[in-house]
N, C-alpha and C positions, 0 to 999 in steps of 0.2 A: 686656516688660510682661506682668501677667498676662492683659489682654484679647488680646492676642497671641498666648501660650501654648494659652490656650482655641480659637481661629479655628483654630490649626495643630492641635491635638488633633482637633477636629471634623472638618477638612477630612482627615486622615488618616483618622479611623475612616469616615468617608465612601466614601473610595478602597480601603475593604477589605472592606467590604461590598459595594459596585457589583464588585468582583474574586471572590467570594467568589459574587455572583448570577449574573454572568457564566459562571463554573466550575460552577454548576451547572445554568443551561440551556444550557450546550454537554453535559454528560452527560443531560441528559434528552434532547434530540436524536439524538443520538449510542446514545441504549438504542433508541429506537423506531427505529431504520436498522439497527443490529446483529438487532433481533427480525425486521425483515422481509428483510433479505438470507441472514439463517440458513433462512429458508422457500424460497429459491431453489433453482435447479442449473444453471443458466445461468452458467455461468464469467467469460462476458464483462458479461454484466447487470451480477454480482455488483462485479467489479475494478470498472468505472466507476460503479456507486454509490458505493463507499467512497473512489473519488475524488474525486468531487463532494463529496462530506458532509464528506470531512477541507478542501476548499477554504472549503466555505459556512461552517462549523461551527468550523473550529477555527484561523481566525486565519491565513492562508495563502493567496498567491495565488496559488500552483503548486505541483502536486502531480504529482511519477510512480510509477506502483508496477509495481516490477518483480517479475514473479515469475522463481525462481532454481531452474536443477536440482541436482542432488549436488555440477555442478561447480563451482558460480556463475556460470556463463551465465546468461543472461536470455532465457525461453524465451516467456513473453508480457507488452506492456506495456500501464499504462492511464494515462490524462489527464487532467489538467484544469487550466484558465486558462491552457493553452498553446496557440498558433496551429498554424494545419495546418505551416508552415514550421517551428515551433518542435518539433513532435513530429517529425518527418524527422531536425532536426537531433539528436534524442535517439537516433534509433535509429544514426546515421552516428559521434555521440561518445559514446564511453560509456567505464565501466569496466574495464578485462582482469578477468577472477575474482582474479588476485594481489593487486589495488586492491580489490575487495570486501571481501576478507577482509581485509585491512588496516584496517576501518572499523573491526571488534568489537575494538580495543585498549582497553586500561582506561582511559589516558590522555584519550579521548574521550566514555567513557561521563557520561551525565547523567539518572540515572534509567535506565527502561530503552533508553533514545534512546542515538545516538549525536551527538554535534555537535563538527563537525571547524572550527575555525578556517580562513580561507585560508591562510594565514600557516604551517600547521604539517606541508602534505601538496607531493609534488611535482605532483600532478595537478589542483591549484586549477583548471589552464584547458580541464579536460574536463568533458564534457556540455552543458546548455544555461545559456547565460549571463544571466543577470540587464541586462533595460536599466534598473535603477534602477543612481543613485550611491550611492556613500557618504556623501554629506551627505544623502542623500533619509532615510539611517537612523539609526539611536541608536547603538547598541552593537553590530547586526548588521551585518557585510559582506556587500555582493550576491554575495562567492563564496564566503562561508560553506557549511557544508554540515549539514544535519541528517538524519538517518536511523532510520526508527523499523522494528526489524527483522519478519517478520513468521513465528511460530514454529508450527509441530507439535509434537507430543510428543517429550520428552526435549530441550528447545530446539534440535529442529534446524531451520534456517534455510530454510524455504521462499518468501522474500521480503524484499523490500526498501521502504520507501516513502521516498521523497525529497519534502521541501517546502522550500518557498522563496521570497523575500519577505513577511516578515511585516508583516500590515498595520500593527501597531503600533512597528516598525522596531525591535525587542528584540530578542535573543537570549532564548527561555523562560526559565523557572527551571523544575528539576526537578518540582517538585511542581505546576504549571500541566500536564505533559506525561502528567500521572496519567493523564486521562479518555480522552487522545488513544491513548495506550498499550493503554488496555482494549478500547477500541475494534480497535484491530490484533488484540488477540488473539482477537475473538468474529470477526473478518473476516478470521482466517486458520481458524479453524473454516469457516466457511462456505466459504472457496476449497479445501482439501481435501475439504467434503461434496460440492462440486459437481465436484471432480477424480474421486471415486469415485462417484459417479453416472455419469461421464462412460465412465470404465471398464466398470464393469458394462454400461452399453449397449452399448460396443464387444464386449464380449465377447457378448451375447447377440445381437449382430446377425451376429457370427463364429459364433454356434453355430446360428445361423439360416439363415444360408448351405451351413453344413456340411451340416444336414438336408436343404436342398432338393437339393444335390448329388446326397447319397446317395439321393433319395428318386430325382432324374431318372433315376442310373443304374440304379437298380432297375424302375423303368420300362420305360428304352433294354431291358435283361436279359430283362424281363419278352415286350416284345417281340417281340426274337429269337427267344426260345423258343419265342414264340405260331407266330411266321411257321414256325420250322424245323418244327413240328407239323402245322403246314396242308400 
């Protein structure tokens, strides 16, 4: 009927709107976390900020973010909405780098995410498992996998972030994954600025080292020479 028509109209443009406010106070959120972990250099600060904030922020009840070397190791991780048992269990199962690299196939991409059905990888029953069911979800399985990569210059791969369980038991749609994405990318700025900070200080504490070295044995030199003179 058309009072019918009219209710289901409403009630839709209704649900696009609340979707559409929703999407954009997670990116107001998500600006003001990127503006202050870009002022960091705390490495570890930084990864568990953008762990929390992708948990609180973006629809997700577990979040890991791995950072990855040239070979796809996983050289440090961070947390959140997992148990002290549950992080153990991440660092005990994980990925080979052959499995990493296997995620960036085109068949999986969604946006710039990746999302791997259970159904479509042999390694569904690695890392940490989901204790929700699949009737707890819609469309998403708890051994789903989604991955949002995290880039340097020339998109090379210096990270991974893994979430899982979505509160709203969906599998995203591309365009929902926009803000989450932006975000990876100003928080993979940030873990290189705080990588080469971290550098620079190694190095200046080796050159610091070096001086006093040189300085002692110019000293010890000094010395000698004194006493051999006396």
């Amino acid at each position: 009927s058309l009072y019918t028509g009219e209710v289901v109209g409403i009630c839709v443009s209704a649900r696009v709107i609340t979707e559409k406010m929703q999407i954009e106070q997670q990116r107001t959120h998500l600006t003001l976390i990127a503006n202050d972990i870009l002022q960091r250099k705390n490495l570890r600060e930084i990864m568990d900020t953008v762990a929390h904030a992708l948990r609180d922020h973006c629809g997700f009840e577990r979040v890991i973010i791995s950072l990855l070397d040239e070979h796809y190791e996983a050289t440090n991780l961070a947390f959140a909405g997992l148990t002290e048992e549950e992080k153990i269990k991440a660092y005990e199962s994980h990925l080979s780098p052959e499995q990493r690299k296997s995620i960036f196939s085109e068949e999986f991409k969604m946006g710039q995410s990746y999302y791997i059905p259970h159904d479509r990888v042999s390694w569904a029953d690695m890392g940490v498992k989901s204790k929700l069911k699949p009737e707890q979800m819609k469309d998403w399985h708890p051994d789903d996998f989604l991955f949002i990569p995290l880039y340097r210059e020339q998109k090379k791969v210096i990270g991974l972030v893994s979430v899982d369980d979505p509160v709203d038991g969906k599998v995203p749609a591309a365009e929902n994954l926009a803000p989450v994405e932006l975000f990876a990318t100003q928080a993979a700025i940030a873990i290189e600025n705080a990588r080469l900070y971290e550098e620079i200080n190694r190095h200046a504490e080796l050159l610091e080292s070096r001086v006093a070295e040189r300085t002692r044995k110019r000293e010890a030199l000094l010395e000698t020479s004194y006493r051999l003179r006396e």
